[in-house]
N, C-alpha and C positions, 0 to 999 in steps of 0.2 A: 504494500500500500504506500510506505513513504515513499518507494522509489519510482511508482506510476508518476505522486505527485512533484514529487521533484524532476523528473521527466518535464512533465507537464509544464511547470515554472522554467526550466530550460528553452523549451520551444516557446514558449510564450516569450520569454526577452529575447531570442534569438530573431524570432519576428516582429517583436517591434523595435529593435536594432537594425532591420533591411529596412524599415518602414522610414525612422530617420537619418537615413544616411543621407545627406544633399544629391538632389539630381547633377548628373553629369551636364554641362553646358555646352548645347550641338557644335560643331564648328561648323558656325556660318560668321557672316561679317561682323566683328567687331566695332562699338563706336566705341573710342574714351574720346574725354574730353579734357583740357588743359584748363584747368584754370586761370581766367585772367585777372591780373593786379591789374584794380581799381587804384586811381588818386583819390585820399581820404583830405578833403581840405581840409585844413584848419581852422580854428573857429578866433574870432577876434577878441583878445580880452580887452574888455572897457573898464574903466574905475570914475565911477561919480565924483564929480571935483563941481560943486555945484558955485557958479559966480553969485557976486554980491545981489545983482537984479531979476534972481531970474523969480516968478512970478511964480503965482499959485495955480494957476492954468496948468503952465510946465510941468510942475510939480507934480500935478492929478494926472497926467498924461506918464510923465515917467512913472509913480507907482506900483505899478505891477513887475517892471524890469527892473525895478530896487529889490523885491520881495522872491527874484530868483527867476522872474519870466524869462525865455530865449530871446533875442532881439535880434531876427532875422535881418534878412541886406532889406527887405519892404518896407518893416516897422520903423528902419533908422529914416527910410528916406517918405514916411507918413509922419514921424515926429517932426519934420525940419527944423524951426530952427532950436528945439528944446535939446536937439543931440548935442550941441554946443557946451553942455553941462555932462557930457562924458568926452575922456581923454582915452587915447587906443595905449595900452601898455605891451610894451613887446621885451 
């Protein structure tokens, strides 16, 4: 009896050892592909240097890109002339 089932337990993993074994890959054509490097720009650092006049308008406008917002190349040139109260640090 034990050795029917150990029999049994043998062909059972023996079978499901064919079962996952990876398929063989036909030889037909090939694609690889090379990956291309991309250029990552860089991003511009600004530092608020805020002058003696600038105004509460300005102010409420810059707010959000004090508090950590991104300030894309749109945003700088939708602020006009409040950008004047960041300097580029490089």
């Amino acid at each position: 009896m034990r050795y029917t089932i150990l029999t049994l337990a043998m062909l059972a993993c023996a079978s499901n050892a064919a079962e996952t074994q990876p398929t063989p890959m036909p030889d037909g054509e090939t694609i690889s592909l090379k990956p291309s490097a991309r250029p990552i720009p860089l991003a511009r650092t600004l530092r608020f240097e805020p002058r003696v006049d600038i105004t509460t308008e300005e102010l409420e406008q810059l707010g959000p890109y004090l508090k950590g917002k991104p300030l894309p190349d749109e945003d700088q040139k939708a602020l006009g002339p409040a950008m004047r109260h960041f300097r580029e640090v490089k």
